[in-house]
TORKEMI-919778 format. One record per residue: residue number from 1; x, y, z of N, C-alpha, C, O in turn. Coordinates in nm, 4 decimals, decimal comma. Atoms other than C-alpha are relative to their C-alpha. Layout:
<gumis>
GUMI    n       n_x       n_y       n_z      ca_x      ca_y      ca_z       c_x       c_y       c_z       o_x       o_y       o_z
GUMI  NUM         X         Y         Z         X         Y         Z         X         Y         Z         X         Y         Z
...
</gumis>
This chain:
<gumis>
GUMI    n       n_x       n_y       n_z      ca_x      ca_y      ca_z       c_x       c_y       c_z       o_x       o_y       o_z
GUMI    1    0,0235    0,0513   -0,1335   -3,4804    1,0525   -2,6040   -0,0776   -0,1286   -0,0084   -0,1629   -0,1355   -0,0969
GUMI    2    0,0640    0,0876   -0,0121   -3,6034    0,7298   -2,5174   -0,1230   -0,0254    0,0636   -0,0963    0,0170    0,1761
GUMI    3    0,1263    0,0193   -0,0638   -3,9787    0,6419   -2,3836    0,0048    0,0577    0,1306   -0,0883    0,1224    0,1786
GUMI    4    0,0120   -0,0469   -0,1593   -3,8693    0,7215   -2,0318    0,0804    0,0885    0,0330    0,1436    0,0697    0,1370
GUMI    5   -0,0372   -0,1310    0,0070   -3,7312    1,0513   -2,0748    0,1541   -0,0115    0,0031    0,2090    0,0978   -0,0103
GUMI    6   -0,1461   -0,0047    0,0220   -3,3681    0,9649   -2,0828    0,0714   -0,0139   -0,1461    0,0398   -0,0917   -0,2360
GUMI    7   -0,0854   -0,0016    0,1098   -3,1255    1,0315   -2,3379    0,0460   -0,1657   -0,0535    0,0649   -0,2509    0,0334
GUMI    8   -0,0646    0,1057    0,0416   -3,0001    0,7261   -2,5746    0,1439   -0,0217    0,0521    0,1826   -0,1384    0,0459
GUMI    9   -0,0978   -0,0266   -0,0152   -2,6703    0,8240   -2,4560    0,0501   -0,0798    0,1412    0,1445   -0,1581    0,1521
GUMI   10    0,0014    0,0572   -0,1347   -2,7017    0,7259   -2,0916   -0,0943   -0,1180   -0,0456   -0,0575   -0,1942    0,0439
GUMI   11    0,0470    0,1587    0,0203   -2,8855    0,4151   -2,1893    0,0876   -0,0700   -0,0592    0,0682   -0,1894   -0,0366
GUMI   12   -0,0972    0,0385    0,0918   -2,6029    0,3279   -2,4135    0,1248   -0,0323    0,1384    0,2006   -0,1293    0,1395
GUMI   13   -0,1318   -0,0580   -0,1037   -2,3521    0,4517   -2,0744   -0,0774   -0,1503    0,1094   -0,0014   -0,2145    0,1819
GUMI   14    0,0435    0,0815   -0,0898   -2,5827    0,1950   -1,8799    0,0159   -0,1380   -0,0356    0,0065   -0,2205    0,0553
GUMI   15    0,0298    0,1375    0,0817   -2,5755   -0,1169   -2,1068    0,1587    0,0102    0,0138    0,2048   -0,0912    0,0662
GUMI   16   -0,1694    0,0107   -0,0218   -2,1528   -0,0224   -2,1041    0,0107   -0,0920    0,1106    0,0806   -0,1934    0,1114
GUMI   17   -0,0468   -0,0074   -0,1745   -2,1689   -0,0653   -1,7257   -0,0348   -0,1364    0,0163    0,0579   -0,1976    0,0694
GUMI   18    0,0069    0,1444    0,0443   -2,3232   -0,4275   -1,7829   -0,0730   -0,0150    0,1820   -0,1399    0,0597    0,2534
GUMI   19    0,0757    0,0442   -0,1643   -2,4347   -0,5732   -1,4273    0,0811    0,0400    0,1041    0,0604    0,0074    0,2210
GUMI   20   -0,0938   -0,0411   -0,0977   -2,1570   -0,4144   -1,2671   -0,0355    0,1150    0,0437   -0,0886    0,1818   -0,0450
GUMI   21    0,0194   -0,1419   -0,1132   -2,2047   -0,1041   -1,0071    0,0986    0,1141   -0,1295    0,1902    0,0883   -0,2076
GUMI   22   -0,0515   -0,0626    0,0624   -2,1303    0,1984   -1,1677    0,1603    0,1242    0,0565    0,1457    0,2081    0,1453
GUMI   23   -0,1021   -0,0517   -0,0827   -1,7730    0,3600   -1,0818   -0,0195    0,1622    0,0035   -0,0706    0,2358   -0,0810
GUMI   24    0,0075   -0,1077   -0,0131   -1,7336    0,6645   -0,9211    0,1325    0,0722   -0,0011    0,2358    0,0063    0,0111
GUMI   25   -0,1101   -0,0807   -0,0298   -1,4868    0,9671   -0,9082    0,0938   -0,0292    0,0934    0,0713   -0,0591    0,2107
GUMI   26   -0,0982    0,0499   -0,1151   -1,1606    0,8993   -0,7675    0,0252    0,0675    0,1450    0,0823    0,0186    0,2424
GUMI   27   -0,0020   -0,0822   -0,0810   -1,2166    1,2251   -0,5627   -0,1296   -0,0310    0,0590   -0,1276   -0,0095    0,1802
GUMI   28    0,1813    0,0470   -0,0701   -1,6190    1,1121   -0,4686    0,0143   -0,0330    0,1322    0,1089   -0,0923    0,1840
GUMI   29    0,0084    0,0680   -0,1744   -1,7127    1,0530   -0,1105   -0,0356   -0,1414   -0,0474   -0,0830   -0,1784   -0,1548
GUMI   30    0,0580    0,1338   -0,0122   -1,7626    0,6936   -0,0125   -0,1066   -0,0244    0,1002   -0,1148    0,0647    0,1848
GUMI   31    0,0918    0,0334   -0,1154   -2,0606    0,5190    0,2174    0,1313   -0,0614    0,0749    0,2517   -0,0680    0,0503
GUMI   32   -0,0921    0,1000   -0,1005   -1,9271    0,3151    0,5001    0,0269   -0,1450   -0,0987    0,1410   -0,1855   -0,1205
GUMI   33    0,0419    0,0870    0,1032   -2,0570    0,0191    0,2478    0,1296   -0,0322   -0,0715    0,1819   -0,1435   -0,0663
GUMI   34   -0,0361   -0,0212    0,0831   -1,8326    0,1310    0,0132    0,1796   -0,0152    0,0226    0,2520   -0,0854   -0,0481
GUMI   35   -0,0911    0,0368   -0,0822   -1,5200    0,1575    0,2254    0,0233   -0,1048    0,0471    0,1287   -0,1596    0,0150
GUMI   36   -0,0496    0,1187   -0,0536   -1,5428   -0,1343    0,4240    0,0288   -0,1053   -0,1426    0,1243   -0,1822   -0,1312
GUMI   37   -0,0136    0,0641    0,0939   -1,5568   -0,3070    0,0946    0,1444    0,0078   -0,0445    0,2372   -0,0697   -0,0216
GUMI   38   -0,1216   -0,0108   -0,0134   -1,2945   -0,1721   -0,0080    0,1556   -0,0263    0,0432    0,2662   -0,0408   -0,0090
GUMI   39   -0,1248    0,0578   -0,1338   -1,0729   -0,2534    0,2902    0,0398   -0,0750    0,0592    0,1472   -0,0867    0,1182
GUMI   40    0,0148    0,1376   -0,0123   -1,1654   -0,5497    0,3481   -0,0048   -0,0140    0,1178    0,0533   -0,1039    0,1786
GUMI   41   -0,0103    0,0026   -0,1355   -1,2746   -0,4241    0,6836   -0,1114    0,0095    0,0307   -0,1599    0,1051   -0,0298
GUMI   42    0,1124   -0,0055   -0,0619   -1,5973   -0,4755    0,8639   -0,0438    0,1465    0,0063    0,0269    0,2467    0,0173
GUMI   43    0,0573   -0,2043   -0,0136   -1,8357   -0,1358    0,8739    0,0108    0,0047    0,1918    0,0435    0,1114    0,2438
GUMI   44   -0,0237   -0,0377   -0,1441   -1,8276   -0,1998    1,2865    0,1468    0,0147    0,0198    0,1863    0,0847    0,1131
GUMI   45   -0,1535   -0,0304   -0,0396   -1,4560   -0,2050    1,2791   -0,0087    0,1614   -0,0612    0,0135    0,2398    0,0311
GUMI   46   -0,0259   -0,1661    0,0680   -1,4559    0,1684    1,0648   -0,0631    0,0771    0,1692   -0,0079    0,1404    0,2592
GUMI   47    0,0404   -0,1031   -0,1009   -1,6923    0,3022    1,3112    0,0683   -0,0308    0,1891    0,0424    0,0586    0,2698
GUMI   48   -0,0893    0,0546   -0,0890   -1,4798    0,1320    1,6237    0,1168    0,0836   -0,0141    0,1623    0,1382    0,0865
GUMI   49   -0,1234   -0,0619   -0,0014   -1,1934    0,2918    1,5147   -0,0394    0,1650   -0,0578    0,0586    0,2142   -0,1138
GUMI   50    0,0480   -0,0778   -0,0098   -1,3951    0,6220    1,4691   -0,0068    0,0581    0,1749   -0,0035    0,1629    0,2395
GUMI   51    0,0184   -0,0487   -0,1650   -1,4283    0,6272    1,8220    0,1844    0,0180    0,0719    0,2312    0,0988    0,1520
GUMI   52   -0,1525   -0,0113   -0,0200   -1,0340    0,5489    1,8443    0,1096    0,1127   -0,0028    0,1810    0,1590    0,0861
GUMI   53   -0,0891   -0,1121    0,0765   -0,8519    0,8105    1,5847   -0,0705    0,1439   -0,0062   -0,0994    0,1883   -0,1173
GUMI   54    0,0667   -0,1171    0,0189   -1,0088    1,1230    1,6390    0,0220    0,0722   -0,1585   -0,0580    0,1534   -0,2049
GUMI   55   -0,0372   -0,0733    0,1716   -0,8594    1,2343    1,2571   -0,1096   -0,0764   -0,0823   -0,1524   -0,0181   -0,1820
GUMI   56    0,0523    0,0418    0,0734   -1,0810    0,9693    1,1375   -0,1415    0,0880   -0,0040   -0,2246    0,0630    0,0832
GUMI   57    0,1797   -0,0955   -0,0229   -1,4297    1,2492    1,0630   -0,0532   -0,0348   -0,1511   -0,0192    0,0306   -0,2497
GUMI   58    0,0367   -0,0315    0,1736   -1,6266    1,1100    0,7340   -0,1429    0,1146    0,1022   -0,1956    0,1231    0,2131
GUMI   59    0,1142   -0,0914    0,0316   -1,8847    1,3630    0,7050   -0,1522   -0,0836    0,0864   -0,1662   -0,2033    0,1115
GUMI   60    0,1916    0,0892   -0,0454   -2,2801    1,2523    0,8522   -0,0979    0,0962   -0,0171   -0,1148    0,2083    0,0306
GUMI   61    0,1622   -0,0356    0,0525   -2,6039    1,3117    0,6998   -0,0530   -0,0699    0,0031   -0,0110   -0,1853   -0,0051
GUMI   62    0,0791    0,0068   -0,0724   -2,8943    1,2759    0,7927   -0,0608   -0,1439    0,0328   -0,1157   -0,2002   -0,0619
GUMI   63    0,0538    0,0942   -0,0471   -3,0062    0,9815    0,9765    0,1261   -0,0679    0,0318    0,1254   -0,1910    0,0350
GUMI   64   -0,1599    0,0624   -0,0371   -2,6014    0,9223    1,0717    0,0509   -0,0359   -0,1729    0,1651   -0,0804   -0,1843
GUMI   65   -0,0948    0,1056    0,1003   -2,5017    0,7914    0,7262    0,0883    0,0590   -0,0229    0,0685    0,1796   -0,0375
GUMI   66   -0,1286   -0,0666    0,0002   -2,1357    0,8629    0,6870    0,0531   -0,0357   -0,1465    0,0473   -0,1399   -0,2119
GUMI   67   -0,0858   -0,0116    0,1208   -1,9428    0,9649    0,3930    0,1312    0,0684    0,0147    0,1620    0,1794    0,0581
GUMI   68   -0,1807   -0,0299   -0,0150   -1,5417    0,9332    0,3586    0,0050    0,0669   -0,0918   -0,0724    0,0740   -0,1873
GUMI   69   -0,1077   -0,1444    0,0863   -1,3393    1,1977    0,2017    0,1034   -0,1446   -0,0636    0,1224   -0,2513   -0,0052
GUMI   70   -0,1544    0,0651    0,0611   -1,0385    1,0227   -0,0321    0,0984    0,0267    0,0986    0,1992   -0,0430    0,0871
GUMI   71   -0,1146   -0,0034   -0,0807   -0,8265    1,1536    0,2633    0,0056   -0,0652    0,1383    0,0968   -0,0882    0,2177
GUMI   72   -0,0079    0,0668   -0,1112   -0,9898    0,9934    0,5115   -0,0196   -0,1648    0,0039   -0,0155   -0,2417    0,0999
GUMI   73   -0,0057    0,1144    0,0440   -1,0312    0,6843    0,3010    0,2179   -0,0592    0,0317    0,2681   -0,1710    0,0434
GUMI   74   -0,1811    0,0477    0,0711   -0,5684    0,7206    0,2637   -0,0423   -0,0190    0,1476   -0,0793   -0,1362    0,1531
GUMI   75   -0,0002    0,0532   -0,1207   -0,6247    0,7081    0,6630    0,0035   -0,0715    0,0828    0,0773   -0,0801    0,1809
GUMI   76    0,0581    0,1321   -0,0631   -0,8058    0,4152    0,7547    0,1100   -0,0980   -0,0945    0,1818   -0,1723   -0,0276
GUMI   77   -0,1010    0,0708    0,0880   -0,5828    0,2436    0,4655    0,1294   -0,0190    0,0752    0,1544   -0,1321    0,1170
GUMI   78   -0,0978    0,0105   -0,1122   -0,2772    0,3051    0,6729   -0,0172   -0,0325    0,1231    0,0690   -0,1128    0,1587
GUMI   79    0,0220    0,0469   -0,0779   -0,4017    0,2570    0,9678   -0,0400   -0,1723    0,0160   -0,0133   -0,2601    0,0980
GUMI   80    0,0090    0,1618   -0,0076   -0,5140   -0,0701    0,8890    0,1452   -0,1052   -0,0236    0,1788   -0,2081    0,0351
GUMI   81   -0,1091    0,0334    0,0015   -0,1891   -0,1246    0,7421    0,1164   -0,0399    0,0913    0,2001   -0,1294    0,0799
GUMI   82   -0,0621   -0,0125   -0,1119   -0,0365   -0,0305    1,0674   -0,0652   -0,1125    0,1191    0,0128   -0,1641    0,1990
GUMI   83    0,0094    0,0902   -0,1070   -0,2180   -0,2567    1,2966   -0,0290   -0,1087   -0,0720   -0,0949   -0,1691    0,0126
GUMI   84    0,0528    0,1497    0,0638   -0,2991   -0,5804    1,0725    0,2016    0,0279   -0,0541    0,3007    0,0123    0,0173
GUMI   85   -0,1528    0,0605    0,0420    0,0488   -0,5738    0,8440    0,1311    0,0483    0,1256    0,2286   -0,0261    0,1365
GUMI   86   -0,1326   -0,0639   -0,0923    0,3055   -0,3726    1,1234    0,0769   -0,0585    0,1094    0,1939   -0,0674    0,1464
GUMI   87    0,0181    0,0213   -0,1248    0,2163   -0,4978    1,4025   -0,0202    0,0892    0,1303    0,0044    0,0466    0,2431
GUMI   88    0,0008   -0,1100   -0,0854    0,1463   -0,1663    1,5904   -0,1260   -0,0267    0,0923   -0,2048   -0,1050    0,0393
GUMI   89    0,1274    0,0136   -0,0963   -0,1419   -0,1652    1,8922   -0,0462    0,1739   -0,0089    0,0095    0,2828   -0,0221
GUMI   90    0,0824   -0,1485    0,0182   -0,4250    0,0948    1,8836    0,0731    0,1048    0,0910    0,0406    0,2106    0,0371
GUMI   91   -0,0904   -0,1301   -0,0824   -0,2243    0,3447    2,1069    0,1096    0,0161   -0,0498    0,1295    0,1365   -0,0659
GUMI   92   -0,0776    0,0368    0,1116    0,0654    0,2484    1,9044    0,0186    0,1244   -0,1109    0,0986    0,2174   -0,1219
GUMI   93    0,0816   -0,1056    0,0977   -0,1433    0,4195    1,5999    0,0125    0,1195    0,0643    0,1054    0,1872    0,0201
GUMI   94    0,0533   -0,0783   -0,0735   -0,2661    0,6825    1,8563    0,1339    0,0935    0,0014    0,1393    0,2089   -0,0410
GUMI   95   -0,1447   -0,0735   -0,0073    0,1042    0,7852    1,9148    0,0840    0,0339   -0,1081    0,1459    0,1402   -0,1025
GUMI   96   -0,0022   -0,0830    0,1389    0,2051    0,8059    1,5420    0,0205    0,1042   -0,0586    0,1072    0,1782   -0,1051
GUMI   97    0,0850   -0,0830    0,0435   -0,0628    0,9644    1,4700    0,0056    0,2086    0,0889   -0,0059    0,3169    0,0315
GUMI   98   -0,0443   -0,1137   -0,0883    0,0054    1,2598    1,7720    0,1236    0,0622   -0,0426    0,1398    0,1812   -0,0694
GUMI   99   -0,1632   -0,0374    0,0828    0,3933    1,2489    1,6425    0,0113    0,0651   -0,1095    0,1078    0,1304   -0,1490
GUMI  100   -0,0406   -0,0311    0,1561    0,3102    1,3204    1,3102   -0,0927    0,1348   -0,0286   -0,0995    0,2026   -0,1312
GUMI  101    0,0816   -0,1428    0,0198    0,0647    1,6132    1,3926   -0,1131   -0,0325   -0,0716   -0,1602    0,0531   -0,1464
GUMI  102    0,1448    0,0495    0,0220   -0,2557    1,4014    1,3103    0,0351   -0,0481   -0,1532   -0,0528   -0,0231   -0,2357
GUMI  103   -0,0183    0,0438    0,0998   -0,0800    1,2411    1,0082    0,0411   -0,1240    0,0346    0,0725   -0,1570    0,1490
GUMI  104   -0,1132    0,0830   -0,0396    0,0752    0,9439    0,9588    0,1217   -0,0108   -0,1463    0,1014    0,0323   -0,2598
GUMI  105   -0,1331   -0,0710    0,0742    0,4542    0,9330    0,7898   -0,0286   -0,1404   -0,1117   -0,0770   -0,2477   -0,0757
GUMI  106   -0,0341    0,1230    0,1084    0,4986    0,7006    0,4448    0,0465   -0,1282    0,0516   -0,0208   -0,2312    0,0533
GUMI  107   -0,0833    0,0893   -0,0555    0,7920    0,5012    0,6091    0,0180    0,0137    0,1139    0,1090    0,0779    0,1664
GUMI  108   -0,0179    0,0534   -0,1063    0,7146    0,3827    0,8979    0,0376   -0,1107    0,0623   -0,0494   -0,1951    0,0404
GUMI  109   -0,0821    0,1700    0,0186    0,9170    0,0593    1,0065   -0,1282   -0,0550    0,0958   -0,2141    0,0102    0,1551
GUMI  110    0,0635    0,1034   -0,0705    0,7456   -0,2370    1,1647    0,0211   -0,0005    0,1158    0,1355    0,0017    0,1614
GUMI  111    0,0008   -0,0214   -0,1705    0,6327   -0,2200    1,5411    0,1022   -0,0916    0,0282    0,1427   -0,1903   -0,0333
GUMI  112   -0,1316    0,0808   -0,1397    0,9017   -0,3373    1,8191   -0,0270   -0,1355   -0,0179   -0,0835   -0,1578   -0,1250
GUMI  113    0,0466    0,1383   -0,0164    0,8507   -0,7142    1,8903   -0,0616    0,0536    0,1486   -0,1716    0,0048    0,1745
GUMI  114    0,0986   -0,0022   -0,0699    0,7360   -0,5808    2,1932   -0,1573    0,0617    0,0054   -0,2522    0,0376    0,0799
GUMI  115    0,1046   -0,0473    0,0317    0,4900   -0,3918    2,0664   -0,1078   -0,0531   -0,0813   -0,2270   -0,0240   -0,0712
GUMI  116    0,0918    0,0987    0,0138    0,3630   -0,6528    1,8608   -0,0652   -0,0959    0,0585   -0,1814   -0,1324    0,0403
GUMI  117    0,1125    0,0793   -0,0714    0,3165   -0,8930    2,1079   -0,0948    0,0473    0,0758   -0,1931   -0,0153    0,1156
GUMI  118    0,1475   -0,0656   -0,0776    0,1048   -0,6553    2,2857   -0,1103    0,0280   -0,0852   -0,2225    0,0370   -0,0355
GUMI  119    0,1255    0,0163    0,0253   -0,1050   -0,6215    1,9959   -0,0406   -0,1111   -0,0427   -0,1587   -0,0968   -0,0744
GUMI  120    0,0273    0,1164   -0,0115   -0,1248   -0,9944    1,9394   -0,1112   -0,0189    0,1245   -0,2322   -0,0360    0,1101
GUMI  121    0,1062   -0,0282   -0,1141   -0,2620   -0,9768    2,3138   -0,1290    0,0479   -0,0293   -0,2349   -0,0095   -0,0041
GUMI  122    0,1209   -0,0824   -0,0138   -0,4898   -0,6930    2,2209   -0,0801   -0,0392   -0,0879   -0,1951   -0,0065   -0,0588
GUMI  123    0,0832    0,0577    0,0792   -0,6413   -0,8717    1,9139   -0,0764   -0,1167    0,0945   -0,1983   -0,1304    0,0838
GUMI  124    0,0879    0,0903   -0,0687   -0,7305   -1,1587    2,1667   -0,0797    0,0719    0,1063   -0,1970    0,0706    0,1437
GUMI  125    0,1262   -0,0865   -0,1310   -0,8779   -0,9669    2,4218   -0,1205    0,0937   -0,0797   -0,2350    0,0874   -0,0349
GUMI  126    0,1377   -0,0431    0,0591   -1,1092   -0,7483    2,1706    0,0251   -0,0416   -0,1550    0,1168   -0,0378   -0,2370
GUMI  127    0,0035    0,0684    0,0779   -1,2610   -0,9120    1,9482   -0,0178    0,1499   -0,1592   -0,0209    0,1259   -0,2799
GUMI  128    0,0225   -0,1219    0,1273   -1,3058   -0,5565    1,7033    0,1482   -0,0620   -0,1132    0,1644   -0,0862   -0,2328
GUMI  129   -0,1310   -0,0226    0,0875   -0,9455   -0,5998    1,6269    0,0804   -0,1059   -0,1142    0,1663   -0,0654   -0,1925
GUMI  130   -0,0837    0,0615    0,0953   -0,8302   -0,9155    1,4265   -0,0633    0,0112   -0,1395   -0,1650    0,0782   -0,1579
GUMI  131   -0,0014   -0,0604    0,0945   -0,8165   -0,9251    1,0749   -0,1564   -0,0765   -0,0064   -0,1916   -0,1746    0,0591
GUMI  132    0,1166    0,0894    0,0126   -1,1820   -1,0016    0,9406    0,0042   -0,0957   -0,0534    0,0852   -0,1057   -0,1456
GUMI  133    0,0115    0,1386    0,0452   -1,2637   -1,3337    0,8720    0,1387   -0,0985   -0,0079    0,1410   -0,1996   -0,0780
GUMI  134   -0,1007    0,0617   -0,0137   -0,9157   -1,4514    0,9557    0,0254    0,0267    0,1504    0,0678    0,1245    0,2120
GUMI  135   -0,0922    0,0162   -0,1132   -0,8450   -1,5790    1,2595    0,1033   -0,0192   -0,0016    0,1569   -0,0402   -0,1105
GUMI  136   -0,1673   -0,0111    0,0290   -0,4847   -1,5893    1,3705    0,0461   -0,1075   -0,0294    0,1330   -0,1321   -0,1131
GUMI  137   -0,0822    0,1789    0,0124   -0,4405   -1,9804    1,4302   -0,0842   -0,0128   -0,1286   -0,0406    0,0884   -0,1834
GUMI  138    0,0539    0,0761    0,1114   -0,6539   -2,1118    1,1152   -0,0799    0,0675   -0,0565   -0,1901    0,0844   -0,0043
GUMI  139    0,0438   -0,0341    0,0804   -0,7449   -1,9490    0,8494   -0,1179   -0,0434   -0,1041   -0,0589   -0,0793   -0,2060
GUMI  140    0,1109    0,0158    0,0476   -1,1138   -2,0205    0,6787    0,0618   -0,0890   -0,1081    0,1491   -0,0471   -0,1841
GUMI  141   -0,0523    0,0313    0,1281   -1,0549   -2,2811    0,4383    0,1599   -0,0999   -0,0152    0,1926   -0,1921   -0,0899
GUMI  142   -0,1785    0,0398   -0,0186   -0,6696   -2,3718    0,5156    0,0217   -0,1639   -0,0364   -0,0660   -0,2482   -0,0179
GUMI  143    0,0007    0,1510    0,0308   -0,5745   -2,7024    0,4179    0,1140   -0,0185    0,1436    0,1783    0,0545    0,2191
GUMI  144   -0,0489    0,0797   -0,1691   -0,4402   -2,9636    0,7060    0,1718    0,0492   -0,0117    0,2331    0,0509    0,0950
GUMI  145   -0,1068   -0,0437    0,0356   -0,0996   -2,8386    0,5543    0,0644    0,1405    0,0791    0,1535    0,1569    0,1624
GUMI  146   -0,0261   -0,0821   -0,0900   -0,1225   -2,5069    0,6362   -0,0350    0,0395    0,1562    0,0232    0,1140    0,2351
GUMI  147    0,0209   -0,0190   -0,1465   -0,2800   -2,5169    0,9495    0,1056   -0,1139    0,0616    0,0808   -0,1472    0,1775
GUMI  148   -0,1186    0,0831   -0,1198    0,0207   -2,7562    1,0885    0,1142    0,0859    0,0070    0,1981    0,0916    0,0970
GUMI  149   -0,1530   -0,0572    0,0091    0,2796   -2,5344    0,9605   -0,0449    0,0991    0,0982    0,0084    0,0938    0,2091
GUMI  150    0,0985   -0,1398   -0,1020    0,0596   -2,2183    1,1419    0,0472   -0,0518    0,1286    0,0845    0,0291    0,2136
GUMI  151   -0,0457    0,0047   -0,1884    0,1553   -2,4065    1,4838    0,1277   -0,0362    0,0292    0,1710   -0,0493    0,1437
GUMI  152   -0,1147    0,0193   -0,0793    0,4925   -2,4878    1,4372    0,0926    0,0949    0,0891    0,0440    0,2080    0,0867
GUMI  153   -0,0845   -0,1203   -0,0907    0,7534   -2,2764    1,6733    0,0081    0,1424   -0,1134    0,0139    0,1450   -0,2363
GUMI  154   -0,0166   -0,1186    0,0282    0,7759   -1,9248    1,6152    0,0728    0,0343   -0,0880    0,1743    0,0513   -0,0203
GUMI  155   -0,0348   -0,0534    0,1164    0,9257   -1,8020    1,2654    0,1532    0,1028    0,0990    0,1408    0,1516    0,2113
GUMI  156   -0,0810   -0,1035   -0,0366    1,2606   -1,5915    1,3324    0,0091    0,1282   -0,0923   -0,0178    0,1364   -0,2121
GUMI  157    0,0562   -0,1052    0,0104    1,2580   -1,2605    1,3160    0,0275    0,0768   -0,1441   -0,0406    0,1646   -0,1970
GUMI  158    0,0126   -0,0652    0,1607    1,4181   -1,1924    0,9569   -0,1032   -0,0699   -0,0700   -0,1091   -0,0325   -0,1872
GUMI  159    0,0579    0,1193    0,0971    1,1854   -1,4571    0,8153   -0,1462    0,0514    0,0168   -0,2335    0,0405   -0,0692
GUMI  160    0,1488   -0,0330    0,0077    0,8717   -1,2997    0,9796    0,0411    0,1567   -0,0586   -0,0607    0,2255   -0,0671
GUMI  161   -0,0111   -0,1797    0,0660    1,0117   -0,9119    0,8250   -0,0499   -0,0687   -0,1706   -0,1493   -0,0311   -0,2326
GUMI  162   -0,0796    0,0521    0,1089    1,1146   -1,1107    0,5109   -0,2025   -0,0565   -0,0695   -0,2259   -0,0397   -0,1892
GUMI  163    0,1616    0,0112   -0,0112    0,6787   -1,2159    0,5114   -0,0543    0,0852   -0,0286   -0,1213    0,1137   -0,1279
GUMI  164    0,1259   -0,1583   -0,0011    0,5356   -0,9012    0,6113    0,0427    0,0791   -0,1503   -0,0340    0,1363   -0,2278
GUMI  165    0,0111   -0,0601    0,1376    0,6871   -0,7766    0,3143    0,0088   -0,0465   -0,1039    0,0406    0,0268   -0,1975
GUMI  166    0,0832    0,0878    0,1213    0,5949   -1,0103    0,0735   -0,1614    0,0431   -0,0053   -0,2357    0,0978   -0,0869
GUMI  167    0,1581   -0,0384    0,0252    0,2642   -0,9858    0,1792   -0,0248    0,1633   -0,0298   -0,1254    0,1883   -0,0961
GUMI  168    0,0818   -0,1208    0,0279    0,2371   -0,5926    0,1629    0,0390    0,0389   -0,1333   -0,0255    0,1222   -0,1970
GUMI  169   -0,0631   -0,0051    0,1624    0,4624   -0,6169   -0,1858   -0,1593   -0,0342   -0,0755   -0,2193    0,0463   -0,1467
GUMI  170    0,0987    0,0425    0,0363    0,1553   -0,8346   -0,2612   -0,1337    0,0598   -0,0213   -0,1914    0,0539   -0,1299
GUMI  171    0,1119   -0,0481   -0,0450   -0,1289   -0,6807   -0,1539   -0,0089    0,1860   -0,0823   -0,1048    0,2476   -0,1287
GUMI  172    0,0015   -0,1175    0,0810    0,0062   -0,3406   -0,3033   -0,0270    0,0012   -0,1708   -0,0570    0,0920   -0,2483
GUMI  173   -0,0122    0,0547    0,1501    0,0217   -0,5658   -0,6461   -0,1447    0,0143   -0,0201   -0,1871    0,0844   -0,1120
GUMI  174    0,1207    0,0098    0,0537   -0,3378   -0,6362   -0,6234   -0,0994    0,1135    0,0069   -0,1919    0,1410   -0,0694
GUMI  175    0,0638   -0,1985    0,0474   -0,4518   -0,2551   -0,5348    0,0328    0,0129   -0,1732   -0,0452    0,0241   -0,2678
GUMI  176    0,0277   -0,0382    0,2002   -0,2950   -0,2111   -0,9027   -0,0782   -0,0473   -0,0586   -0,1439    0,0267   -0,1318
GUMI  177    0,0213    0,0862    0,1095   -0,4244   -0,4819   -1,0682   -0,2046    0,0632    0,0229   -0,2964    0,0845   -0,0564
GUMI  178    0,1656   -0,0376   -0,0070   -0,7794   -0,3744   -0,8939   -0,0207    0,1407   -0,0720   -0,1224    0,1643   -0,1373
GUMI  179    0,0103   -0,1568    0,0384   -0,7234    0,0001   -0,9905   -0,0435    0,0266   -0,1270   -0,1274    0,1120   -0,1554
GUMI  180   -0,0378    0,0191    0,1220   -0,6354   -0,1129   -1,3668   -0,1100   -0,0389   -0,0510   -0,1490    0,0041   -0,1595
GUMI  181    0,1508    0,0432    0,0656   -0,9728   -0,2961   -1,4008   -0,1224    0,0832    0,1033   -0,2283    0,0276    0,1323
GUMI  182    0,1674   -0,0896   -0,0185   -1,2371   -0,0240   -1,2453    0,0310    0,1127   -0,1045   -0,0528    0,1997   -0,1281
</gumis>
């Protein structure tokens, strides 16, 4: 044992871990912290949409702090999926979610066009809902490039499918690539 009562072993397991957070069980609860990180979603948006999805229940101890289940982590994951990549509106979700008997299904196609522009609407009217740190017209950062193309006329409609699934092709790429290095 070392001076301060710990094994060489775990001092050895700590010096591995280097300045990086130490990973946890793939089955482990998460904080909110830990999640929103994750999700790349604000901790007031989780608990916002706590008040929304009634399926969403992490656990709370004491003094409120909430801890997700892995199932209620696959939850919010889809759900976010569903209203940021789909285009579905929180009732949208809500209805799903009722359909599917408090689940939601693998393959679910991309909301109506009318149903997107209503949650286009509903992202401008509350501000909980767009994606974080991306507004819709100009993106943090954007060069004069992309923010001109961002306003030209409206994309047609295979070209914005033909997008959305690039980007979630994408975005599913970099879950691996993140998975592969924790």
């Amino acid at each position: 044992m070392s001076g301060n009562g710990r094994s060489a072993a775990a001092s050895a397991g700590e010096i591995e871990e280097g300045a990086g957070k130490p990973r946890k069980a793939p089955n482990a609860f998460r904080t909110i912290s830990e999640v929103a990180d994750d999700l790349h979603i604000p901790q007031h948006v989780l608990r916002f949409w706590e008040s929304k999805f009634s399926q969403v229940k992490p656990l709370k101890r004491g003094g409120g702090r909430r801890y997700y289940r892995p199932d209620d982590i696959a939850l919010l994951r889809r759900i976010s999926d569903l209203l940021y990549i789909q285009g579905y509106t929180i009732k949208g979700v809500q209805r799903l979610l009722r359909e599917g008997g408090g689940k939601l299904a693998e393959e679910i196609p991309p909301a109506p066009a009318a149903e997107q522009a209503a949650a286009a609407a509903e992202r401008t009217r509350n501000p909980e809902l767009p994606i974080p740190g991306l507004p819709p017209s100009q993106p943090p950062g954007a060069s004069s490039a992309v923010r001109a193309a961002m306003r030209q006329s409206p994309r047609s409609e295979p070209e914005v499918e033909r997008l959305r699934e690039l980007l979630h092709e994408t975005l599913q790429a970099l879950e691996e690539i993140r998975d592969l290095l924790a």
